[in-house]
N, CA, C and O atoms as CSV, one atom per row, in Angstrom:
chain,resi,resn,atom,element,x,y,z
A,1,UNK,N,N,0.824,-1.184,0.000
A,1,UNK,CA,C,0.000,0.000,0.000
A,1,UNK,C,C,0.875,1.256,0.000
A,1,UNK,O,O,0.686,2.127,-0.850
A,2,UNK,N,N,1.961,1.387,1.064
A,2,UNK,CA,C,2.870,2.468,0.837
A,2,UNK,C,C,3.643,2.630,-0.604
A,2,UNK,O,O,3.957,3.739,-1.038
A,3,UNK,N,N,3.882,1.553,-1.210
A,3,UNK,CA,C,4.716,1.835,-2.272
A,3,UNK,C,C,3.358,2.283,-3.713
A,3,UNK,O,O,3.525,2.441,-4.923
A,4,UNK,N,N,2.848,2.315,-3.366
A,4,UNK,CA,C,1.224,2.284,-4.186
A,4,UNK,C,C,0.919,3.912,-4.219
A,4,UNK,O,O,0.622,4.655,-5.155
A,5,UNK,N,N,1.093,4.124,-2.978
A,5,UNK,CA,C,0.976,5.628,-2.486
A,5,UNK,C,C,2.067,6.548,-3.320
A,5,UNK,O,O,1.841,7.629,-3.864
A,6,UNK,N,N,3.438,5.745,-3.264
A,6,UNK,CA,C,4.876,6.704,-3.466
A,6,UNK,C,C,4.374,6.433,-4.401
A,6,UNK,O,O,3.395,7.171,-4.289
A,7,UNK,N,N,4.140,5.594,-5.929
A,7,UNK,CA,C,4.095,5.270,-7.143
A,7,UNK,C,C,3.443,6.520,-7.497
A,7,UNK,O,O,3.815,7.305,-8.370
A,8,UNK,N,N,2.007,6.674,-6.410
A,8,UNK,CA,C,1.109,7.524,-7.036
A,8,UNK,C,C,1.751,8.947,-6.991
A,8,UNK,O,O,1.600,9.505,-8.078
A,9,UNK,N,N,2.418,9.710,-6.079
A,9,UNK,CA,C,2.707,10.251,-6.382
A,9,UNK,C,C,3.933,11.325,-7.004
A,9,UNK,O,O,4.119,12.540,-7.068
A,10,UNK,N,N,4.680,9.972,-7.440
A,10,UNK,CA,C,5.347,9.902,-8.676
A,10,UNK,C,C,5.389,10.300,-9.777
A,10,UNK,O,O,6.165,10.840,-10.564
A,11,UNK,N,N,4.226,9.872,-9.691
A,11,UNK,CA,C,3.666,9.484,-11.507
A,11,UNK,C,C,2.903,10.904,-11.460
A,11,UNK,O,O,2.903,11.342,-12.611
A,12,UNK,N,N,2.229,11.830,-10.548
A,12,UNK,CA,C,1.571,12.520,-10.357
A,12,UNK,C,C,2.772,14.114,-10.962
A,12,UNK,O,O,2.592,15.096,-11.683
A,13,UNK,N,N,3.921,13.568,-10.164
A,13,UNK,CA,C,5.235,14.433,-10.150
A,13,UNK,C,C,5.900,14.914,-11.498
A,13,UNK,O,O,6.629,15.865,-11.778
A,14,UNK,N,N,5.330,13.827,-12.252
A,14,UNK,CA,C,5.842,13.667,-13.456
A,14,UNK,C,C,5.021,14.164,-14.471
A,14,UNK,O,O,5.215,13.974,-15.672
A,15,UNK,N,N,4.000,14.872,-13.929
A,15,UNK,CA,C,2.973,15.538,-15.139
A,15,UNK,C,C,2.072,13.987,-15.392
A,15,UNK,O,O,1.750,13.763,-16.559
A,16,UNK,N,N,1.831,13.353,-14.745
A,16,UNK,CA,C,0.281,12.442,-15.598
A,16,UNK,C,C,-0.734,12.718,-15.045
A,16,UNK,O,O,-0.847,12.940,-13.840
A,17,UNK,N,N,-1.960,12.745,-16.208
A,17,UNK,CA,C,-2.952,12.656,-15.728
A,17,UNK,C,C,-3.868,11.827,-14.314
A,17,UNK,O,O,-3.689,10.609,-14.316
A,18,UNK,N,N,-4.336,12.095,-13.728
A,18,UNK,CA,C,-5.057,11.445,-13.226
A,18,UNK,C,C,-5.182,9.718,-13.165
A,18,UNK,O,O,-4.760,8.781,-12.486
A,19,UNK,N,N,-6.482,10.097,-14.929
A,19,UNK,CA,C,-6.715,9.133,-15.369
A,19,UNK,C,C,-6.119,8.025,-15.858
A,19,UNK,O,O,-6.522,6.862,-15.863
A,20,UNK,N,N,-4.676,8.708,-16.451
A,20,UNK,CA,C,-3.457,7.974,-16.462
A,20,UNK,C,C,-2.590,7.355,-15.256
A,20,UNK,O,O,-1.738,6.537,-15.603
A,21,UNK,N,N,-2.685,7.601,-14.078
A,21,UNK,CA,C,-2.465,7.453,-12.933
A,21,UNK,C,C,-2.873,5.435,-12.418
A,21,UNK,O,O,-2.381,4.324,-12.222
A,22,UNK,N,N,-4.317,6.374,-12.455
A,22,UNK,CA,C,-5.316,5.123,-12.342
A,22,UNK,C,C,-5.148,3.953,-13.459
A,22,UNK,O,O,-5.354,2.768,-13.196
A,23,UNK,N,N,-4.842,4.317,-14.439
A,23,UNK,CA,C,-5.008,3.074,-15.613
A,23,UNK,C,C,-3.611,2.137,-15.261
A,23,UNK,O,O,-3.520,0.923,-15.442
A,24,UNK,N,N,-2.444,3.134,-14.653
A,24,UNK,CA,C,-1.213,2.558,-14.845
A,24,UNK,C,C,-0.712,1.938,-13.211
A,24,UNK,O,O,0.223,1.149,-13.077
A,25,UNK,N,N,-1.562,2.490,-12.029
A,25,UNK,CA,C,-1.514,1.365,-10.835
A,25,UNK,C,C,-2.328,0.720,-10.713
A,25,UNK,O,O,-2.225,-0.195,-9.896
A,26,UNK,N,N,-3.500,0.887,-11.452
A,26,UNK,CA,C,-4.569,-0.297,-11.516
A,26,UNK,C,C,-3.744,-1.900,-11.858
A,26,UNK,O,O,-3.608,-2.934,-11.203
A,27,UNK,N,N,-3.269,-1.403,-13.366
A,27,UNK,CA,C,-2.755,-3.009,-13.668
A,27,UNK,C,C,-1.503,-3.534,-12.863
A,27,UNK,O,O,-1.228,-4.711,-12.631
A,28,UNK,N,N,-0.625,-2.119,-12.392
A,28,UNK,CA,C,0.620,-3.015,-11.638
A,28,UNK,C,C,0.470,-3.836,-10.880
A,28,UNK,O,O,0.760,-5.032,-10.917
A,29,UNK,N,N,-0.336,-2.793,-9.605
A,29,UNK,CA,C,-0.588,-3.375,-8.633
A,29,UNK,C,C,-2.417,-4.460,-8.256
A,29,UNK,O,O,-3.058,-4.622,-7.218
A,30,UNK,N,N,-2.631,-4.945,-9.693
A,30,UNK,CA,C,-4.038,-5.720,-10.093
A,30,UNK,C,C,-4.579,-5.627,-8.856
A,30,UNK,O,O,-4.502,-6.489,-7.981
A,31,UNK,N,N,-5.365,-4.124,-8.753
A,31,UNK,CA,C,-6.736,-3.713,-8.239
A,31,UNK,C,C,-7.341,-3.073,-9.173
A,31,UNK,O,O,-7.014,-2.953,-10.354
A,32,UNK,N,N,-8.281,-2.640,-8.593
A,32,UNK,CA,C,-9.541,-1.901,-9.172
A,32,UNK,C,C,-8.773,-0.726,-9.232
A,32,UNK,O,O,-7.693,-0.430,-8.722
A,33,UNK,N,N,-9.995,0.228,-10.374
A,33,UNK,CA,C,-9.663,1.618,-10.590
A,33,UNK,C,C,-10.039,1.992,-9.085
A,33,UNK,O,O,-9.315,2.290,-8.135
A,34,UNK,N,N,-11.052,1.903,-9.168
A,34,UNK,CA,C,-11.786,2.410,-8.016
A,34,UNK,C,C,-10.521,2.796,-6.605
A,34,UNK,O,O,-10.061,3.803,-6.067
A,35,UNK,N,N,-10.409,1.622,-6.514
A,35,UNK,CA,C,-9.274,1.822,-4.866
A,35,UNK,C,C,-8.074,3.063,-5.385
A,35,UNK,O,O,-7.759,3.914,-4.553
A,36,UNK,N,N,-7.389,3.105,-6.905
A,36,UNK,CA,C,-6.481,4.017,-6.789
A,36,UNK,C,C,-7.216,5.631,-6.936
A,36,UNK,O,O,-6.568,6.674,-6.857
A,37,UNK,N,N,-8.645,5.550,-7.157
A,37,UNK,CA,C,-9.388,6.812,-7.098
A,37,UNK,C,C,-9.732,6.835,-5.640
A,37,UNK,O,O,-9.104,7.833,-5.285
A,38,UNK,N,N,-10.225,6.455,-4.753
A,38,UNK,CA,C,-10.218,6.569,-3.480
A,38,UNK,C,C,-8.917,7.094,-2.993
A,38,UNK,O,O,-8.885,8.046,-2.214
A,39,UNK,N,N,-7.657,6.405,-3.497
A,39,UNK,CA,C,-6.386,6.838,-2.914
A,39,UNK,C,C,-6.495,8.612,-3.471
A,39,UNK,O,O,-6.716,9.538,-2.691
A,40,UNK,N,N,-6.387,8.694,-4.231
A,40,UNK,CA,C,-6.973,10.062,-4.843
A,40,UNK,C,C,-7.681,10.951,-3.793
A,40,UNK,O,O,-7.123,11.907,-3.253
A,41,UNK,N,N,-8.739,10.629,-3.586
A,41,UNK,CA,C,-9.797,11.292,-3.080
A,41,UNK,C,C,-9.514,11.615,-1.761
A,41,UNK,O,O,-9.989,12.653,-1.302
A,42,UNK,N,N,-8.357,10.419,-0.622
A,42,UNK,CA,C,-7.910,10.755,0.459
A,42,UNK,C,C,-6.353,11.298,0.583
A,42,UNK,O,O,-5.709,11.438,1.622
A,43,UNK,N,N,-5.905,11.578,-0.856
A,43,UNK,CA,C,-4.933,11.919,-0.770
A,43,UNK,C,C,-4.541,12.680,0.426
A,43,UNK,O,O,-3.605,12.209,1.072
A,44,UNK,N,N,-5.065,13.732,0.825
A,44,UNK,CA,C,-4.763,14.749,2.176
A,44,UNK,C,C,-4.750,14.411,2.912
A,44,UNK,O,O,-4.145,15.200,3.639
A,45,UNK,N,N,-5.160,13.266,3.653
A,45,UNK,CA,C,-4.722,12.617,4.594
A,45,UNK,C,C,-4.032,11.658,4.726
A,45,UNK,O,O,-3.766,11.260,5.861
A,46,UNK,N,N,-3.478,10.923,3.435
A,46,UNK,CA,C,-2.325,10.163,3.891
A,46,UNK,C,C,-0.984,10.927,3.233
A,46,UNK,O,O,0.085,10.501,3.669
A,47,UNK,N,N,-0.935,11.586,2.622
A,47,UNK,CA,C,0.194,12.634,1.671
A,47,UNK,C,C,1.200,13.414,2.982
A,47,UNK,O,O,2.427,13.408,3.081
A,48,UNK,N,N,0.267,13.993,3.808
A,48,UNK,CA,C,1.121,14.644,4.802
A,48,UNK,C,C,2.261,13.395,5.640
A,48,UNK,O,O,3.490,13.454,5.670
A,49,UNK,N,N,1.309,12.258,6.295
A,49,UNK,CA,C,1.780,11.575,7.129
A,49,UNK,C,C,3.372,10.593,5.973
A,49,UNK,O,O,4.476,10.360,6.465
A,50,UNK,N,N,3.063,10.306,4.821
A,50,UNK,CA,C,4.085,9.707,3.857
A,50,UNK,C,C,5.050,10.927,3.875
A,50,UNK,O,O,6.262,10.743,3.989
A,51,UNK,N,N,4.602,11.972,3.780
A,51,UNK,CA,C,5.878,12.943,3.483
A,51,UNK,C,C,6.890,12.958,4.700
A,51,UNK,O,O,8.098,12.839,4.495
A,52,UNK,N,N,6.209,13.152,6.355
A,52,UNK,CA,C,6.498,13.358,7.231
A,52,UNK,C,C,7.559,11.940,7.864
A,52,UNK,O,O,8.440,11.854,8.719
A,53,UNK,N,N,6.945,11.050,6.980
A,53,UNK,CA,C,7.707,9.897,7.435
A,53,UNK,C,C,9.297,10.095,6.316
A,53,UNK,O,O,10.429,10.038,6.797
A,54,UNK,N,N,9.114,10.244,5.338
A,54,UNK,CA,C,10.636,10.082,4.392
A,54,UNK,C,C,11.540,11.288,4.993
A,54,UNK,O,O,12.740,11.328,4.723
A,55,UNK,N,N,10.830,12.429,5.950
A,55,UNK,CA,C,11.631,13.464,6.012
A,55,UNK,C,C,12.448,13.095,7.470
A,55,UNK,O,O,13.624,13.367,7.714
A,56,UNK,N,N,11.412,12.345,8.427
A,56,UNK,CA,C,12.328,11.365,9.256
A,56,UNK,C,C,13.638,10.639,9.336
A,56,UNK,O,O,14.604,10.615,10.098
A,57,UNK,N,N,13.228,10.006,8.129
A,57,UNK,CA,C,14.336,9.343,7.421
A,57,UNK,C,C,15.506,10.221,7.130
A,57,UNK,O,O,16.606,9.818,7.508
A,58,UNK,N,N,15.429,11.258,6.567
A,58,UNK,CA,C,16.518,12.140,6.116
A,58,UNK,C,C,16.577,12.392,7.302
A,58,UNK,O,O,16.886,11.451,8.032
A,59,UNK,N,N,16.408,13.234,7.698
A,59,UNK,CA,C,16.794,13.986,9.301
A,59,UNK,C,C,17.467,12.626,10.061
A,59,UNK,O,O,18.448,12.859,10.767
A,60,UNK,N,N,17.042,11.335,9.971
A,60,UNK,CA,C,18.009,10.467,10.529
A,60,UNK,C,C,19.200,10.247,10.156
A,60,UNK,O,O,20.084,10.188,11.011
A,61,UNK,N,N,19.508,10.067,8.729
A,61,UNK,CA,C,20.608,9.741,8.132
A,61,UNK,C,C,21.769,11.127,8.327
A,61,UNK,O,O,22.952,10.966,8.628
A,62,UNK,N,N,21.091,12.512,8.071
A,62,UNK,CA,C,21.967,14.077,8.592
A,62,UNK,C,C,22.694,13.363,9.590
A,62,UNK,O,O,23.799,12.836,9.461
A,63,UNK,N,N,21.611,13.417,11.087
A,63,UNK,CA,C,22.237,12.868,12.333
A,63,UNK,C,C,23.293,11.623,12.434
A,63,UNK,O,O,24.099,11.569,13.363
A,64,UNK,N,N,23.225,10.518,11.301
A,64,UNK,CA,C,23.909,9.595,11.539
A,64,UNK,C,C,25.199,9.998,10.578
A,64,UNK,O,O,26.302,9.535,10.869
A,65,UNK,N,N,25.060,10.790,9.531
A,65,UNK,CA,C,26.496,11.078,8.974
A,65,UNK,C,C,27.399,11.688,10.183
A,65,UNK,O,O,28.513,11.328,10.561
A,66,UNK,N,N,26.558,12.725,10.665
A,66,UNK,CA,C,27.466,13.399,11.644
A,66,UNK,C,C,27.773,13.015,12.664
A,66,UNK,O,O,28.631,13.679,13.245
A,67,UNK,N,N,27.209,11.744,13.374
A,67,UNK,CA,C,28.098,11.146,14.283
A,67,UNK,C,C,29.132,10.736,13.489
A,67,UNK,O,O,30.285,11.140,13.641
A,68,UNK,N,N,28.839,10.073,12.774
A,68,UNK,CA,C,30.038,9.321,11.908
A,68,UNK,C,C,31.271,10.234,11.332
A,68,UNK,O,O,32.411,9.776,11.249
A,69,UNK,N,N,30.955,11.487,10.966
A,69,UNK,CA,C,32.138,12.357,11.123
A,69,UNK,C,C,33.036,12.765,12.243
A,69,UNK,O,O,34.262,12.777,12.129
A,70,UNK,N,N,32.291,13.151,13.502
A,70,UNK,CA,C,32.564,12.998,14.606
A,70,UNK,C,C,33.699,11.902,15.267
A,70,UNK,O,O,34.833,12.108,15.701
A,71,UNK,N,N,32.862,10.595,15.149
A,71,UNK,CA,C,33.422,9.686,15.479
A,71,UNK,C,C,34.977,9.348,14.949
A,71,UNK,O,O,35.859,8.889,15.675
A,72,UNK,N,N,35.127,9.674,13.515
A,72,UNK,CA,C,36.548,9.899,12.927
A,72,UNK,C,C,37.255,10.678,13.264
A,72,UNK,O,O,38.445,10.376,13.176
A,73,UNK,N,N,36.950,11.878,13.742
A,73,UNK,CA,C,37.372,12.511,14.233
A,73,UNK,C,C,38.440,12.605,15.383
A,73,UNK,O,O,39.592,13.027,15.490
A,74,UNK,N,N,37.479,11.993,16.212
A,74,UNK,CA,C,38.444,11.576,17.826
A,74,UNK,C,C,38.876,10.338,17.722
A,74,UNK,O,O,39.448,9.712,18.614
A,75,UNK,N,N,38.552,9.853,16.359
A,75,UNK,CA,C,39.610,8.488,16.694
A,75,UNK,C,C,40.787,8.673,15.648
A,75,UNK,O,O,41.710,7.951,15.270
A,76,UNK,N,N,40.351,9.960,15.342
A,76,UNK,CA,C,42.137,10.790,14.586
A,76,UNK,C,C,42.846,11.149,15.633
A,76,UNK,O,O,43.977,10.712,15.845
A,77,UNK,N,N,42.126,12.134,16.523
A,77,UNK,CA,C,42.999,12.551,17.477
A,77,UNK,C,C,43.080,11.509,18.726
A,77,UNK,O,O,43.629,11.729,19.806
A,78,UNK,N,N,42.558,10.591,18.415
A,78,UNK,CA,C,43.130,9.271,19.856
A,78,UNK,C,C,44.346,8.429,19.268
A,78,UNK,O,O,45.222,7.930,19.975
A,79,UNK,N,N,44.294,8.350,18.089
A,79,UNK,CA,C,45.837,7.592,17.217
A,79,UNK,C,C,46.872,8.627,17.853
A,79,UNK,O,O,47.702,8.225,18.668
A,80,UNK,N,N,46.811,9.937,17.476
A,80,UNK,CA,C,47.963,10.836,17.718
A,80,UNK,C,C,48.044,11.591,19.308
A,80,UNK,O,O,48.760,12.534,19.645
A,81,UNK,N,N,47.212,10.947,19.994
A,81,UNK,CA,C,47.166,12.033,21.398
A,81,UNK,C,C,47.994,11.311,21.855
A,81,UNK,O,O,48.315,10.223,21.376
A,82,UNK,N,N,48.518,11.901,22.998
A,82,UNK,CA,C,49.778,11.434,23.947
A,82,UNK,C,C,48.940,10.781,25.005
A,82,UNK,O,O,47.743,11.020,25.170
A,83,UNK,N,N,49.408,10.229,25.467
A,83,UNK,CA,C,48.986,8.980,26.560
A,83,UNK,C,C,47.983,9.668,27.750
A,83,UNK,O,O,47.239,8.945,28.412
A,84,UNK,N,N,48.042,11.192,27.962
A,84,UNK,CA,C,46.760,11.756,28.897
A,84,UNK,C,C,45.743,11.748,28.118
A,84,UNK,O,O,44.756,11.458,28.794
A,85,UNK,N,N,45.490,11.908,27.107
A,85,UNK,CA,C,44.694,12.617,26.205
A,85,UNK,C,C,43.869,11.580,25.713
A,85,UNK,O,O,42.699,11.884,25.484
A,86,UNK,N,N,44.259,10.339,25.488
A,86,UNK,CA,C,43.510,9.243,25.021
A,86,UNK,C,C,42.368,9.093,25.445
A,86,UNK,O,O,41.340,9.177,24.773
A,87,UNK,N,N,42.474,8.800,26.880
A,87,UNK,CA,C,40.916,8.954,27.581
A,87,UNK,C,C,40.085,9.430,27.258
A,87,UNK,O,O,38.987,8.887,27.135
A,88,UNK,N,N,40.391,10.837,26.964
A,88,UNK,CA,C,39.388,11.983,26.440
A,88,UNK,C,C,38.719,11.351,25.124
A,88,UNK,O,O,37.492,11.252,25.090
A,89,UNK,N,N,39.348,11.005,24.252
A,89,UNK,CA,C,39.153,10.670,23.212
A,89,UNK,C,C,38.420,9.908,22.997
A,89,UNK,O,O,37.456,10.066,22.248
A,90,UNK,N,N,38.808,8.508,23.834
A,90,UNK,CA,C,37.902,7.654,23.722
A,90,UNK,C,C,36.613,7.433,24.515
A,90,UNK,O,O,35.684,6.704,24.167
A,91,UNK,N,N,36.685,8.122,25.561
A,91,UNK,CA,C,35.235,8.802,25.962
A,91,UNK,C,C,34.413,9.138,25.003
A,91,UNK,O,O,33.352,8.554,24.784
A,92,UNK,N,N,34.904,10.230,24.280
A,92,UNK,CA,C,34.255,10.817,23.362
A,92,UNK,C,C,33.728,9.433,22.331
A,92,UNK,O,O,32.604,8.935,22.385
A,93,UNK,N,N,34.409,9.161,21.772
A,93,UNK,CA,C,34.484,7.783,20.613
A,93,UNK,C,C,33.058,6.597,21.464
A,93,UNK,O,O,32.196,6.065,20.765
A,94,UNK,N,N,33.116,6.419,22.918
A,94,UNK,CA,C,32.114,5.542,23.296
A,94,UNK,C,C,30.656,6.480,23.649
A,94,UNK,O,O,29.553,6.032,23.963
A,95,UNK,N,N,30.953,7.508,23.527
A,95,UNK,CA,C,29.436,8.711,23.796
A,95,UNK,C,C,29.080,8.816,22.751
A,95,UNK,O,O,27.878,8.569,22.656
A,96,UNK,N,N,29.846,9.243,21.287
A,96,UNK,CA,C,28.984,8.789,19.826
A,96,UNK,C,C,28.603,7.433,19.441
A,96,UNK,O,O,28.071,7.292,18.340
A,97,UNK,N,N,28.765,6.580,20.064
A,97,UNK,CA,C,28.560,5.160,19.676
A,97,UNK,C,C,27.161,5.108,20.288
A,97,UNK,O,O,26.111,4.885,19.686
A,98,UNK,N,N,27.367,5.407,21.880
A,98,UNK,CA,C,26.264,5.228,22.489
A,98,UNK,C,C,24.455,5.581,22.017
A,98,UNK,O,O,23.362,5.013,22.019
A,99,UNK,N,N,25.154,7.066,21.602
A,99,UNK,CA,C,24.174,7.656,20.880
A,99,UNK,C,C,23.608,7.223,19.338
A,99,UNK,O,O,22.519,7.303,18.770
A,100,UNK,N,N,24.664,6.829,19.060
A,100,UNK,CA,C,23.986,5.913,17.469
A,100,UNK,C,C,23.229,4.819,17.396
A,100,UNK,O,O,22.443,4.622,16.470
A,101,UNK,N,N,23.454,3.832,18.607
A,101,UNK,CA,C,22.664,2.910,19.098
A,101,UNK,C,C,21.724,3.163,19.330
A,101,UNK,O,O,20.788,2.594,18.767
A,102,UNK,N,N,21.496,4.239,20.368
A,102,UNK,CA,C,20.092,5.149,20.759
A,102,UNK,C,C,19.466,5.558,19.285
A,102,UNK,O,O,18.294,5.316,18.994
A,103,UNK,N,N,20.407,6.216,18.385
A,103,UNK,CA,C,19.605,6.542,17.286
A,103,UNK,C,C,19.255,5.141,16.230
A,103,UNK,O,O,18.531,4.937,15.255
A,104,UNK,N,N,19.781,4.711,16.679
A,104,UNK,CA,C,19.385,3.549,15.197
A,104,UNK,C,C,18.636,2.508,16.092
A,104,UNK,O,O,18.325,1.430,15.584
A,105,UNK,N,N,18.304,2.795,17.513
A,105,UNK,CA,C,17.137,1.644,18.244
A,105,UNK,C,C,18.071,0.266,18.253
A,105,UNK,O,O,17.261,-0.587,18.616
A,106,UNK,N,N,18.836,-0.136,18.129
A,106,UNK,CA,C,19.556,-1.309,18.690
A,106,UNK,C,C,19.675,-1.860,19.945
A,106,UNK,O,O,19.854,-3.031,20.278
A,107,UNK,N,N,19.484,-0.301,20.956
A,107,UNK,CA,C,19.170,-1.298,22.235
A,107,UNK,C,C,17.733,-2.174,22.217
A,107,UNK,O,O,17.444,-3.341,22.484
A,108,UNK,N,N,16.967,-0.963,21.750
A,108,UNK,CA,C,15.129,-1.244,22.275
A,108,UNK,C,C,15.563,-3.146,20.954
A,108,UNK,O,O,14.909,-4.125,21.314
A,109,UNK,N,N,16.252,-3.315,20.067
A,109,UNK,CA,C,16.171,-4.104,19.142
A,109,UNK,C,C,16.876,-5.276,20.289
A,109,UNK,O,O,16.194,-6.290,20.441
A,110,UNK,N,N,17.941,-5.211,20.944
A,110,UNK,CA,C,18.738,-6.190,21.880
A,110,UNK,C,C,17.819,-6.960,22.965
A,110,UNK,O,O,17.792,-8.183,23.100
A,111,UNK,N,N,16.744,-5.618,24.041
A,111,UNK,CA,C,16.105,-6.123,24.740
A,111,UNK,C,C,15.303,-7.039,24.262
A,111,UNK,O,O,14.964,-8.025,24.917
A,112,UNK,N,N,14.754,-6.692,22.536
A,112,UNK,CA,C,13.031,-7.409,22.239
A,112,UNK,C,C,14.285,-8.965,22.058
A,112,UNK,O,O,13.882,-9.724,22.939
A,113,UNK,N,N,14.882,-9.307,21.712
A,113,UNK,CA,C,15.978,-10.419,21.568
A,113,UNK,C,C,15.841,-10.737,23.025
A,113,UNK,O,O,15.311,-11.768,23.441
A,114,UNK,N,N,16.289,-9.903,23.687
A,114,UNK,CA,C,16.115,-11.116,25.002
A,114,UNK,C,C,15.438,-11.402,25.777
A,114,UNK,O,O,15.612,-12.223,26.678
A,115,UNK,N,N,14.511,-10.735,25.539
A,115,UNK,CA,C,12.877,-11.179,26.299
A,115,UNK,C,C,12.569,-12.051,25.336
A,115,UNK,O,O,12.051,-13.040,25.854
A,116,UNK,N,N,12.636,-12.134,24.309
A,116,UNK,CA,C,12.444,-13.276,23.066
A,116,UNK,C,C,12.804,-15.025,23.909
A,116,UNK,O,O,12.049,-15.978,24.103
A,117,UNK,N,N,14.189,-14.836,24.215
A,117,UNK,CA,C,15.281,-15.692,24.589
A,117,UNK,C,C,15.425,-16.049,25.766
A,117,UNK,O,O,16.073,-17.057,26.047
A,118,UNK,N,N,14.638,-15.009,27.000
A,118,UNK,CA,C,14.492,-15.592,28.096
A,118,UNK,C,C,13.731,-17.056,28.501
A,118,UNK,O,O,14.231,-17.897,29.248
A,119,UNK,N,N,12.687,-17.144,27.977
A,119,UNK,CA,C,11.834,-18.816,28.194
A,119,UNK,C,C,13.085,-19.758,28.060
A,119,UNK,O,O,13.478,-20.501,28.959
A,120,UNK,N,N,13.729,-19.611,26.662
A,120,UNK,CA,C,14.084,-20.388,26.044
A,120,UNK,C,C,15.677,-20.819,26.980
A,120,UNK,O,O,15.924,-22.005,27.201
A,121,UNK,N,N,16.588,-19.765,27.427
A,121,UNK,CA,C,17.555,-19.727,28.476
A,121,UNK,C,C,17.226,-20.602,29.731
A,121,UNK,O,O,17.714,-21.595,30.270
A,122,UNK,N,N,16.353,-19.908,29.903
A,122,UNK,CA,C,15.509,-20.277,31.543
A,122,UNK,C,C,15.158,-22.068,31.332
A,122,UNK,O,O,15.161,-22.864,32.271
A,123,UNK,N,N,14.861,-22.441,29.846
A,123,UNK,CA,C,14.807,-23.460,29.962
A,123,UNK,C,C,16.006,-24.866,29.828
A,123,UNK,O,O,16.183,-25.996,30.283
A,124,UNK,N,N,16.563,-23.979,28.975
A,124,UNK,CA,C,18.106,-24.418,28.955
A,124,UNK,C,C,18.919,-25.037,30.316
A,124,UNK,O,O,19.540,-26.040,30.668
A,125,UNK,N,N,18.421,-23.579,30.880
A,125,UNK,CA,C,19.478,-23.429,32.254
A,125,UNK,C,C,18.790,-24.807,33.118
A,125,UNK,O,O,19.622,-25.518,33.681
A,126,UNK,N,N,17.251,-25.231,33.252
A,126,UNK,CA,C,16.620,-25.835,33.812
A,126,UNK,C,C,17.692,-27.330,33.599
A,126,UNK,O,O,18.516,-27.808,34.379
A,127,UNK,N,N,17.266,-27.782,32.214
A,127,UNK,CA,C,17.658,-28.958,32.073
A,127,UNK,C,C,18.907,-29.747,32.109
A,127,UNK,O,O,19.136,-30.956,32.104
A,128,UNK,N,N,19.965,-28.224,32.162
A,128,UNK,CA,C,21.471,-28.146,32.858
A,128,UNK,C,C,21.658,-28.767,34.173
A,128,UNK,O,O,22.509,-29.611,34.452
A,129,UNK,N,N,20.715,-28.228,35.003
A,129,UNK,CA,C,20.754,-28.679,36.316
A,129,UNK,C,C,19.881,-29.785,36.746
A,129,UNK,O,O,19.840,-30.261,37.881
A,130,UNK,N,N,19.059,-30.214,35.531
A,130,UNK,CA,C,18.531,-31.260,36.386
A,130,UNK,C,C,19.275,-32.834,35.971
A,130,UNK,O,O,18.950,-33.974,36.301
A,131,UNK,N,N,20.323,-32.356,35.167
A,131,UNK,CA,C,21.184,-33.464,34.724
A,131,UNK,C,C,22.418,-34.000,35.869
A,131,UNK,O,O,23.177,-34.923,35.571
């Protein structure tokens, strides 16, 4: 359905008609005219929320280049710092990491893994000990 949406307004982007619209996601995606005229008709309410989501996306990737510049950064100046200075550095180097994790959801992704994996441990661990 989302890619149905982007198609539509694509094709919309590109100078086609309407009617041309409809004739040409009708057959891709084998529905009815009808449903890609409805998509039409609610365009305004799903157009904002699709836009708002790809601009997410960008605004994520900004944030993740620039840790990633960052991060080169102090691990330029942790190769060449003198033996006080390292610390600093690599402080720095584990506070952009931290935060990229935070940004890219890898923890909230680690926990759903081990609440996943707990039964399955717990049962492990059981039959360990009853051997």
């Amino acid at each position: 359905m989302l890619k149905k949406q982007l198609d539509f307004l694509k094709l919309g982007d590109k100078g086609f008609s309407l009617c041309e619209i409809v004739k040409a996601l009708s057959e891709e995606y084998q529905t009815s005219e009808r449903n890609i005229y409805y998509d039409a008709e609610t365009r305004n309410t799903w157009q904002p929320v699709l836009t708002q989501l790809f601009d997410l996306d960008k605004a994520r990737l900004v944030v993740m280049n620039r840790y990633d510049f960052l991060y080169r950064q102090a691990n330029l100046h942790f190769q060449t710092a003198s033996e006080s200075l390292k610390p600093v550095y690599l402080s720095k180097m584990v506070d952009i990491t931290d935060r990229l994790v935070s940004l890219l959801g890898l923890e909230t992704l680690r926990k759903n893994r081990k609440q996943k994996n707990e039964p399955y441990l717990w049962k492990m661990s059981l039959q360990k000990t009853s051997h």
